[in-house]
C-alpha positions as CSV (number, residue, x, y, z in Angstrom):
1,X,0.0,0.0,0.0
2,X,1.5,3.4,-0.8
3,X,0.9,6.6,1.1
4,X,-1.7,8.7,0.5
5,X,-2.1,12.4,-0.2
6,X,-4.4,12.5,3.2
7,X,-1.5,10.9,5.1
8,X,0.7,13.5,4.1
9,X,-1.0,16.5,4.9
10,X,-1.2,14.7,8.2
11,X,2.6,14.8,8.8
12,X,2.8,17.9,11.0
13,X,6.6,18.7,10.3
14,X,5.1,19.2,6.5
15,X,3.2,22.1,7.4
16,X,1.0,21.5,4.4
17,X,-2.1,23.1,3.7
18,X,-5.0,21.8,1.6
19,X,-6.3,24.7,-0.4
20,X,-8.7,22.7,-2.8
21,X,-9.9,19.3,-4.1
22,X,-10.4,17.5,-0.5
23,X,-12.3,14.7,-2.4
24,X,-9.3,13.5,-3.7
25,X,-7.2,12.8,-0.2
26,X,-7.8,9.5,-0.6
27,X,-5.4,9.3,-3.9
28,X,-2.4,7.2,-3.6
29,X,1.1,8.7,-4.2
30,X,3.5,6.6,-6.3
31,X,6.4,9.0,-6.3
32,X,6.8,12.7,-5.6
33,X,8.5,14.5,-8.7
34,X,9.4,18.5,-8.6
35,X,9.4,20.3,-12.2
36,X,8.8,24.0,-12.7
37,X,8.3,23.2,-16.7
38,X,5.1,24.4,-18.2
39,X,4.3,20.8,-19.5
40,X,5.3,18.8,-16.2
41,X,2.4,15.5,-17.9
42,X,5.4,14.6,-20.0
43,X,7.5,13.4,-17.4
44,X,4.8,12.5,-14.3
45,X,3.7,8.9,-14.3
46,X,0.1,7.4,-12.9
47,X,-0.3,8.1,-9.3
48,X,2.7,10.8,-9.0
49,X,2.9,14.1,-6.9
50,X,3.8,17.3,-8.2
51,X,5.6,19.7,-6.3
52,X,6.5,23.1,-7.9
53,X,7.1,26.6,-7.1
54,X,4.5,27.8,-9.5
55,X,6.3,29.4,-12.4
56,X,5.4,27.4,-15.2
57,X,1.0,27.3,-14.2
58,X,0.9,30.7,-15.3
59,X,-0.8,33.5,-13.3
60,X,-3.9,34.1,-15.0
61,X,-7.3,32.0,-13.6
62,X,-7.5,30.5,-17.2
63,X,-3.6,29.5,-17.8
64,X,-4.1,27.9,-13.9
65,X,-7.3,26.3,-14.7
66,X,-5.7,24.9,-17.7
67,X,-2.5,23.5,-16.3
68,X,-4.7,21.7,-13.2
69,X,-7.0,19.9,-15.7
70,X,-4.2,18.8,-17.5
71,X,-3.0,17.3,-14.1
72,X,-6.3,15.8,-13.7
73,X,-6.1,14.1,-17.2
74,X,-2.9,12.3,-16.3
75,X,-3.8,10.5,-13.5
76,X,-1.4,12.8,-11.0
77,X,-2.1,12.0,-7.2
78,X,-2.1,16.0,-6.4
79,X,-0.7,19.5,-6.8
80,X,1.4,21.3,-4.2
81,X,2.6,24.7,-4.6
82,X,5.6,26.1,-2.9
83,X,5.0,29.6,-1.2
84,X,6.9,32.6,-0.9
85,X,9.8,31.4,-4.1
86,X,8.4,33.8,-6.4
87,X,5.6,31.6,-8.0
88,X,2.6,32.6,-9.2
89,X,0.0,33.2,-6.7
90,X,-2.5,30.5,-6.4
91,X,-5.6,32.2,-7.6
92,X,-9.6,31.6,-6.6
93,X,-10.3,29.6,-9.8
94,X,-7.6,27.0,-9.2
95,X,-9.0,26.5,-6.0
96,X,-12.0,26.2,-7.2
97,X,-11.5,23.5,-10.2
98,X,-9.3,21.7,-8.0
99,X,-12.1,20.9,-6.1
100,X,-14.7,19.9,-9.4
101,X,-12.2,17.1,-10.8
102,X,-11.5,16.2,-7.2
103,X,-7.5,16.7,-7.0
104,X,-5.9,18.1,-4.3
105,X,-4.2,21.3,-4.2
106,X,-2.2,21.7,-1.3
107,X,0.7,25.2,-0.4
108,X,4.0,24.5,1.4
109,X,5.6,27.2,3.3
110,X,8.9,28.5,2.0
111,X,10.8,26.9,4.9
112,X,10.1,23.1,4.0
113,X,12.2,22.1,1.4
114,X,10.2,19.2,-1.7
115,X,13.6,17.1,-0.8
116,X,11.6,16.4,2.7
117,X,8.2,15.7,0.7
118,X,10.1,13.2,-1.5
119,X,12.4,11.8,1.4
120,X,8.9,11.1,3.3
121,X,7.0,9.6,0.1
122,X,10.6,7.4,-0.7
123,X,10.1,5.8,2.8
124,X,6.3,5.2,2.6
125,X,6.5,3.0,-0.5
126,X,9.5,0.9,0.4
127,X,7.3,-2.4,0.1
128,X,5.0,-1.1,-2.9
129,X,8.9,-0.6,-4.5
130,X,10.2,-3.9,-3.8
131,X,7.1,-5.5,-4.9
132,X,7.2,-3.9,-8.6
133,X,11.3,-4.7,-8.5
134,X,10.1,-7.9,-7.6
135,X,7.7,-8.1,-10.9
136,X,10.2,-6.8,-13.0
137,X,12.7,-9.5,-11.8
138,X,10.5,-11.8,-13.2
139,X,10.7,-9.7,-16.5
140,X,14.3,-10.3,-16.9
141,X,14.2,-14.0,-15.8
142,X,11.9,-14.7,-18.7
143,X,13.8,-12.6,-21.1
144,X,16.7,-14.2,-20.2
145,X,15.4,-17.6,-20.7
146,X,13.5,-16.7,-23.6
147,X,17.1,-15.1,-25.4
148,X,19.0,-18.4,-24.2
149,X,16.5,-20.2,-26.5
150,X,16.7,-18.4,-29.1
151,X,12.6,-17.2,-28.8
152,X,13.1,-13.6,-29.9
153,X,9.9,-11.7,-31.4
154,X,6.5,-10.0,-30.9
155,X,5.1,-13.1,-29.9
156,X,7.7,-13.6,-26.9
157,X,7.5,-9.7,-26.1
158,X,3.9,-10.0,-26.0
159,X,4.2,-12.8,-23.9
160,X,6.7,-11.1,-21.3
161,X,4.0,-8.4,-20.9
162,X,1.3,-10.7,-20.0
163,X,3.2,-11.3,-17.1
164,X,3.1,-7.9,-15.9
165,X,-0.6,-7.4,-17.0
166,X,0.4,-5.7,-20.3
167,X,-0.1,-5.7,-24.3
168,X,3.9,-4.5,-25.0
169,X,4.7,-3.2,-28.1
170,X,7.8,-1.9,-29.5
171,X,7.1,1.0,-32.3
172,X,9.5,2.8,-34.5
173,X,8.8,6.2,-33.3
174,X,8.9,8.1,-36.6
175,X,6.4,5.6,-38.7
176,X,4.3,3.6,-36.0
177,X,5.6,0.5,-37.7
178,X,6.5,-2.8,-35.7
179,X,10.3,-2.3,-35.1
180,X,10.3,-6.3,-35.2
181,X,10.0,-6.1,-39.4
182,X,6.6,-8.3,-38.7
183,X,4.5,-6.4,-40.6
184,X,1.7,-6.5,-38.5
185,X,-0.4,-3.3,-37.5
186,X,0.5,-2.0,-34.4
187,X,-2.3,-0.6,-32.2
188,X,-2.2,3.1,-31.7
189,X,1.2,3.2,-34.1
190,X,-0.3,6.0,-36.0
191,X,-1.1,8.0,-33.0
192,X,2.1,7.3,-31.7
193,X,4.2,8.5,-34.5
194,X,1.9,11.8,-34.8
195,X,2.2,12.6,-31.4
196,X,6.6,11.9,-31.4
197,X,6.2,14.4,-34.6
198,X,4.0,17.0,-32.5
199,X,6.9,17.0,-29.8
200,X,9.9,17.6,-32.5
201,X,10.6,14.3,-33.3
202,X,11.5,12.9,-30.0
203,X,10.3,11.6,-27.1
204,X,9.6,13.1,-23.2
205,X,10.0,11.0,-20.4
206,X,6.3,9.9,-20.8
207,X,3.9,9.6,-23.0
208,X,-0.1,9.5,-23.0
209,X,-1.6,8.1,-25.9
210,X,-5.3,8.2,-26.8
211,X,-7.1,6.0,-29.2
212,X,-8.3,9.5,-30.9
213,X,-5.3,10.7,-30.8
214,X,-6.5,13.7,-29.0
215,X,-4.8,15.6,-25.7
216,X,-8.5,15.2,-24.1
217,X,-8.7,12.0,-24.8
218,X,-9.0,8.9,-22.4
219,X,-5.4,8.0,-21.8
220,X,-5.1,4.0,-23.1
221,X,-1.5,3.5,-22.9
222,X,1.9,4.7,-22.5
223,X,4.9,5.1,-24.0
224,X,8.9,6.0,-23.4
225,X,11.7,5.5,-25.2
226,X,14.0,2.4,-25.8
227,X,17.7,3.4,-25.9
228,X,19.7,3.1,-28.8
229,X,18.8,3.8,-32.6
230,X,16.9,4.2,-34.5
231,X,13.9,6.1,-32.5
232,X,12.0,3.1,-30.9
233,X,9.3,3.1,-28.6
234,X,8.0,1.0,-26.1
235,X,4.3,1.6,-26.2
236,X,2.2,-0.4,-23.4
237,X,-1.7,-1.0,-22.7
238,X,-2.9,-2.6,-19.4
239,X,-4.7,-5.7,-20.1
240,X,-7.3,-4.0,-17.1
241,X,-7.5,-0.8,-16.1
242,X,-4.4,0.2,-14.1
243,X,-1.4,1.8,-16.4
244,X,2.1,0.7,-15.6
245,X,4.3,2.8,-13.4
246,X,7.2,4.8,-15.2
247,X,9.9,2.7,-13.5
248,X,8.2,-0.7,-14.7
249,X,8.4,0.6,-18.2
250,X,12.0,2.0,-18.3
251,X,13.0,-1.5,-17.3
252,X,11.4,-2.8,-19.9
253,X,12.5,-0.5,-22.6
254,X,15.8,-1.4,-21.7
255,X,14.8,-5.4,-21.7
256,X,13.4,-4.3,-25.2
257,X,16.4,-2.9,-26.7
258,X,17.9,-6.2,-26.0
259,X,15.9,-8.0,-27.3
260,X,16.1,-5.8,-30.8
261,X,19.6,-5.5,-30.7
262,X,19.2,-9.6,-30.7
263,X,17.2,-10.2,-33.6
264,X,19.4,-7.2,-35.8
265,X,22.1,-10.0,-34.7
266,X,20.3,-12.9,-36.1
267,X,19.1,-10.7,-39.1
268,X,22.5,-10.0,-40.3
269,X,23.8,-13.6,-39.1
270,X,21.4,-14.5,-41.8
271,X,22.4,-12.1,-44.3
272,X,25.7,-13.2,-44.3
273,X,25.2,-16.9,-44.6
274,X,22.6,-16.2,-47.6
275,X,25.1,-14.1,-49.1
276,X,28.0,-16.8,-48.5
277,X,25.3,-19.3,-50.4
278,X,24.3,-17.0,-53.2
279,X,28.3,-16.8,-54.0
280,X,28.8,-20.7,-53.8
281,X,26.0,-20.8,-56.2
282,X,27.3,-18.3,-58.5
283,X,30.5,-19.7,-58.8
284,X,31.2,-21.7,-62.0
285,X,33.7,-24.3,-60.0
């Protein structure tokens, strides 16, 4: 069980205040993340906490309004805003909305540092932590086995990610194509590669992908990027309802690009004992 927003505005040496959105103290928080950028959704996962002084929500009611929603969208556990660092001030309307979508909007007074929010958070979720690692053990057990064999593919990706409750996909970025070559049609491919074009042909920490492709859309899966080249991404859709936590799918992006890097080994191991053939056959001797 992780700790909850309630819990923390509990913790007396917090001094937090609630300001909106009491309907929402129940939210669990995964992780506690502090980002003054004006688009923080790109790098907040399900569940997460953001903590920021307030100079990228904007001042005006309708920038505010606008920034919360977005928050709402996402899936984020809560807002709190730091007092007194030069922020914006947290105006009537943010209160306000923070309370219709039910997300808590909480102030911190300039002497309590978001390293002490985090720290706090960090401790809380030791077990929930260890039981995801624990998952994602599993992950790399079966990968392992499954490269040892020789089972590299869609089909053994796909099965990997049924063990963590997921449809795994992994996309090149650019042209929502299969990067496994298998010409099948990848679900939400299309939407992917728009929305890696829409962001200057790369990809944030985190992206929500809709199946209308819209930024109001119901968020159906995620996706981040797999190291290496070309641009690949690994996109994944719960096979229920709950989306995967960032750090579950970093680990298995980089469980994917081993995988790829794999099959481009067998590719060209092929290539080169075709090309061998071809030359034995072409040879008058």
């Amino acid at each position: 069980m992780t700790i909850t927003v309630r819990e923390l505005l509990e913790r007396p040496r917090l001094q937090l205040t609630l300001v909106g959105g009491d309907s929402g103290l129940g939210n669990e928080v995964t992780w506690a993340h502090a980002s003054d950028l004006p688009a923080p959704w790109d790098y907040l996962g399900p569940g997460e906490l953001l903590l920021t002084n307030g100079t990228g929500i904007g001042s005006s009611p309708q920038a505010q309004v606008h920034f919360i929603e977005r928050l709402a969208r996402i899936g984020a556990s809560g807002l709190v805003m730091g007092l007194g660092t030069g922020g914006s001030p947290v105006t009537s309307e943010l209160a306000r909305r923070s309370g219709e979508l039910g997300l808590p909007l909480l102030t911190v007074p300039y002497s309590i540092r978001f390293s002490d929010i985090v720290r706090i958070v960090a401790e809380s979720n030791d077990s929930y932590e260890r039981e995801q690692l624990g998952d994602v053990a599993q992950f790399y057990d079966l990968l392992r086995l499954s490269l040892a064999a020789g089972k590299l593919g869609p089909e053994t990706f796909d099965a990997l990610g049924r063990r963590l409750g997921l449809r795994l996909y992994l996309v090149d970025a650019e042209t929502g194509a299969s990067a496994f070559d298998d010409e099948a049609v990848v679900p939400l491919g299309e939407v992917l590669a728009r929305s890696v074009a829409e962001h200057g042909h790369a990809i944030p920490g985190l992206l929500r992908l809709s199946r209308d492709g819209t930024a109001d859309g119901e968020v159906c899966a995620l996706a981040v990027a797999v190291p290496g080249e070309p641009l690949t991404a690994l996109v994944a859709e719960p096979i229920g309802t709950t989306l995967p936590s960032v750090t579950v799918l970093q680990h298995v992006a980089v469980a994917g690009a081993v995988q790829l890097a794999q099959v481009v080994s067998q590719r060209q191991r092929l290539r080169r004992q075709g090309s061998e053939l071809l030359d034995q056959l072409l040879d008058p001797r």
